[in-house]
C-alpha positions in Angstrom: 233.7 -44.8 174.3 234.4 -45.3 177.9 237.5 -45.7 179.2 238.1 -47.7 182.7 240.6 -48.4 185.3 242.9 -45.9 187.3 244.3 -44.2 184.4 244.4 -40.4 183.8 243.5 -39.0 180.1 245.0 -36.2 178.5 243.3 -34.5 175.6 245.3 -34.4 172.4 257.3 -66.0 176.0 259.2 -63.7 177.7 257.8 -59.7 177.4 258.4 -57.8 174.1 260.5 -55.0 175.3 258.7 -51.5 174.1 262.5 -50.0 173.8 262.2 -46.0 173.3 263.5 -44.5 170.0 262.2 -47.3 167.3 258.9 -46.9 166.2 257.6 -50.5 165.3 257.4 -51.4 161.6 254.4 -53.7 160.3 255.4 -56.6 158.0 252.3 -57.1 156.2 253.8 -54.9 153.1 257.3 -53.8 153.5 259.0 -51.2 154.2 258.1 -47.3 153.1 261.0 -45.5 151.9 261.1 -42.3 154.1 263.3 -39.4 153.5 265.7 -37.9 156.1 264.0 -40.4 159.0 264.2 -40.2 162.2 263.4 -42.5 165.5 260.8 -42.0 167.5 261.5 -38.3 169.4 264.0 -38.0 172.2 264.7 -34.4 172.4 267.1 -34.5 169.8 269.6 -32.3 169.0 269.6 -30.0 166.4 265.9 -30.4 165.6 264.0 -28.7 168.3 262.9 -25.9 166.0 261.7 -28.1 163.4 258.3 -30.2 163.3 258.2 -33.9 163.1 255.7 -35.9 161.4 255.3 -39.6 160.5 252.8 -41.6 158.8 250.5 -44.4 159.2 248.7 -46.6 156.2 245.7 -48.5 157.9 243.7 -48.4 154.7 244.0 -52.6 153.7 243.3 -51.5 149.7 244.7 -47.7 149.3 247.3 -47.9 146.2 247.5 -51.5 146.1 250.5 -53.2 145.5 252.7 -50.2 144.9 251.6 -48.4 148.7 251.1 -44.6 148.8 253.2 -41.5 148.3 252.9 -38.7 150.5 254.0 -35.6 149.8 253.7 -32.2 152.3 253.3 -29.6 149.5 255.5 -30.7 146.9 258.2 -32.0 149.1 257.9 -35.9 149.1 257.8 -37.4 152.7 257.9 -40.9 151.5 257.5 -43.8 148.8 255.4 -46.4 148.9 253.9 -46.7 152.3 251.9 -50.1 152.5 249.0 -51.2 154.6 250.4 -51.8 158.2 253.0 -49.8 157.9 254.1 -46.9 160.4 257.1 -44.8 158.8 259.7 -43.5 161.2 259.1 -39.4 162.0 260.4 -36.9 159.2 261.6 -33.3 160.0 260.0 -30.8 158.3 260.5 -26.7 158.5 257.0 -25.7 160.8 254.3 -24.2 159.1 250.8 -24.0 157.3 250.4 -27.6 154.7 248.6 -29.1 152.6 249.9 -33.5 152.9 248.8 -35.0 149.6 248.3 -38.9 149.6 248.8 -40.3 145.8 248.7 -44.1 144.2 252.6 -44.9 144.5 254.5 -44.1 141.6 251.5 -42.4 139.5 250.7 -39.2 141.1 247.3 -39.9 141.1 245.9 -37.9 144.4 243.7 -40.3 146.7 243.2 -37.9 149.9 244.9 -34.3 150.9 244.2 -33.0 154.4 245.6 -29.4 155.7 247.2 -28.7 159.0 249.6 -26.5 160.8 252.7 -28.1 161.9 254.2 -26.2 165.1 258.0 -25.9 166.1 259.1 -28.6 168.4 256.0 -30.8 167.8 255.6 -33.9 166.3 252.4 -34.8 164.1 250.8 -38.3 162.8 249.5 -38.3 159.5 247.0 -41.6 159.5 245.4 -42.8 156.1 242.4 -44.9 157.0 239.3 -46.4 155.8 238.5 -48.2 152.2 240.0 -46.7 149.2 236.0 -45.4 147.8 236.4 -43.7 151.2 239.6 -42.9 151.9 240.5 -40.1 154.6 243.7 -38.7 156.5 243.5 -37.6 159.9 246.1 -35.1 161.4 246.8 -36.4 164.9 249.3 -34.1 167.0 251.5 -36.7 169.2 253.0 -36.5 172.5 256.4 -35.0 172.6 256.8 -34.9 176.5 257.2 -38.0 179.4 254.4 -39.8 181.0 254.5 -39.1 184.6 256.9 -40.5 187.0 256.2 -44.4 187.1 253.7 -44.0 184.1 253.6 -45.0 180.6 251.2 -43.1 178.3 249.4 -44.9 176.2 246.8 -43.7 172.9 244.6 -46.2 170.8 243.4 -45.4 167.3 240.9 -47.9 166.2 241.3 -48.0 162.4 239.4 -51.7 162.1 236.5 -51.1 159.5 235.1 -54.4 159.9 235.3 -55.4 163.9 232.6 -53.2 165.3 232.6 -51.9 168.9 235.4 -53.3 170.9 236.9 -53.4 174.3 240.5 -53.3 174.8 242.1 -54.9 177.9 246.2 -54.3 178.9 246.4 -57.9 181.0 249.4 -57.2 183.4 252.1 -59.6 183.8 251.0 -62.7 185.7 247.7 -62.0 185.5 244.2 -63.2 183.5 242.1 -61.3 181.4 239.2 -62.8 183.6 239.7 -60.9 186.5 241.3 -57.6 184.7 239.2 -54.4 184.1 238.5 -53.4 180.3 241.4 -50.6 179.5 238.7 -48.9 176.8 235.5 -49.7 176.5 232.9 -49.5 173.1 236.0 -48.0 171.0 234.7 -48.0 167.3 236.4 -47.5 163.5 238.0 -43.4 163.8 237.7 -43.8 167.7 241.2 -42.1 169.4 241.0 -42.7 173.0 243.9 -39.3 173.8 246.6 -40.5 176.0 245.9 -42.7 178.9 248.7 -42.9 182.0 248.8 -46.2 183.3 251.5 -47.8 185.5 254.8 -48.9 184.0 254.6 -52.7 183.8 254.7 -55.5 181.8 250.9 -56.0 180.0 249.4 -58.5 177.1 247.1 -56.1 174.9 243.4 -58.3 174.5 241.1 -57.3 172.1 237.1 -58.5 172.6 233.7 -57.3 171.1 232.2 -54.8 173.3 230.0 -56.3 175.7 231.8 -59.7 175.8 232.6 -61.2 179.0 236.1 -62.3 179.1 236.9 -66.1 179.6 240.4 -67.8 179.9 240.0 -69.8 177.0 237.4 -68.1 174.9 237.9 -66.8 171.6 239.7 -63.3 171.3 239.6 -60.8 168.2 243.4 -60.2 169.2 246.1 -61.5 171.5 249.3 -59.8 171.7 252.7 -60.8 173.0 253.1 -59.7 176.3 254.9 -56.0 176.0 257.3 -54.2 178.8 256.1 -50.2 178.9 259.3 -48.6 180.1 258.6 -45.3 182.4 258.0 -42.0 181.0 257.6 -43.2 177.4 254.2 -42.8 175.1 253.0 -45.0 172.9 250.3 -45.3 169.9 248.3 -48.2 169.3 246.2 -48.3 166.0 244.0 -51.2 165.4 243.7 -52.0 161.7 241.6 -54.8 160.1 243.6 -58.6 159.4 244.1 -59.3 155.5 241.0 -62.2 156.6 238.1 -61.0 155.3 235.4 -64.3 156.0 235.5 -63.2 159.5 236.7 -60.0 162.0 239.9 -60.0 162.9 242.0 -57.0 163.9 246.0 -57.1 163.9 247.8 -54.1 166.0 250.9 -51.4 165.2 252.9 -50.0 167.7 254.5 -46.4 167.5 257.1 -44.8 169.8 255.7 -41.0 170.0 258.3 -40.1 173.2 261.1 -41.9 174.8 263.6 -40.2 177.5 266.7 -39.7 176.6 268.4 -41.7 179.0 266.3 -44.7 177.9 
């Protein structure tokens, strides 16, 4: 994976405003029910000494049509979670656990991972790949701002069957012809860490690696152009398209920080 541009990594019709404090919901299956939610993190109140930890279903066959339950320990997070969906963040009392994905409604285990969940952080729990192969990733999420007139911005590429891909963030007025790739050669289980890029208004492109860019060619994805407001940071997971005759790749969006005053 290369990534390109002036943008600074960090380990760990009109524009689509990327408002803090939501974190986008897919359509493709519903909505998860999640217990004792909560928006994306803002410093809020009361729950700096708790973790917080959300989940994201970007397997397309994992627990069919009733989703996935995901328990930490023998707490229940949430109900039925359904490919493409991204459940709001959960608090949770910091420690050593063991999250347990099951078949909705069966208790049937399909994937457990173990992680430590520290006060005042805020965790992704991602559930990814084909059901025969089914694995869960722990992914610690930024909690603090981007740097002044930056957004931060992370890509998770859970698309089994695109291949190598380029990502491009085409800025407001201009063409993906004359922009520089964003990431370059990201594959399935890449995670790019937080890139800082300049607050703005950008259309997320998706191509196969290698592919030169033209203004009317053929895209695996074209977003809706998206204002990223300053300070904020962002998650972007590619997952596969419910199209299986050819690649396709659809895109979540997750709120991880927002400032307060946002």
């Amino acid at each position: 994976m290369n990534t390109k541009g002036t943008v600074n990594q960090r380990a760990g019709a009109g524009a689509a405003a990327h408002r803090p404090g939501v974190a986008r919901l897919a359509q493709a299956a519903g909505l998860a029910v999640v217990l004792a939610g909560l928006p994306g993190c803002q410093n809020l109140a009361g729950t700096t000494s708790l973790s917080q930890v959300r989940i994201i279903d970007a397997s397309p066959d994992a627990g069919g049509s009733a989703g996935l339950d995901v328990y930490q320990g023998s707490s229940i997070l949430a109900y039925g979670v359904g490919f493409g969906t991204t459940t709001t963040y959960v608090p949770i009392t910091p420690g050593g656990y063991t999250v347990q994905v099951d078949t909705g409604k069966t208790h049937q285990e399909l994937v457990s991972a173990s992680g430590t969940f520290l006060p005042n952080q805020q965790y992704t729990v991602l559930v990814g790949s084909y059901a025969a192969s089914l694995q869960e990733l722990i992914l610690k999420d930024q909690n603090q701002a981007a740097p002044t007139g930056d957004t931060s911005l992370r890509i998770l590429d859970q698309s089994i069957r695109a291949g190598a891909v380029d990502v491009y963030l085409v800025p407001s007025g201009g063409s993906v012809t004359t922009t520089r790739p964003f990431v370059t050669g990201i594959n399935f289980n890449s995670n790019t860490g937080y890139l800082d890029l300049p607050t703005g208004t950008y259309t997320l492109v998706v191509l196969p690696s290698g592919t030169a860019p033209t203004a009317s060619g053929a895209t695996l994805y074209t977003g809706a152009a998206v204002s990223y407001f300053g300070g904020t940071a962002t998650t972007v997971v590619l997952i596969d398209t419910n199209v299986t005759t050819v690649p396709a790749i659809n895109v979540l969006t997750a709120t991880d920080y927002a400032p307060a005053d946002e």
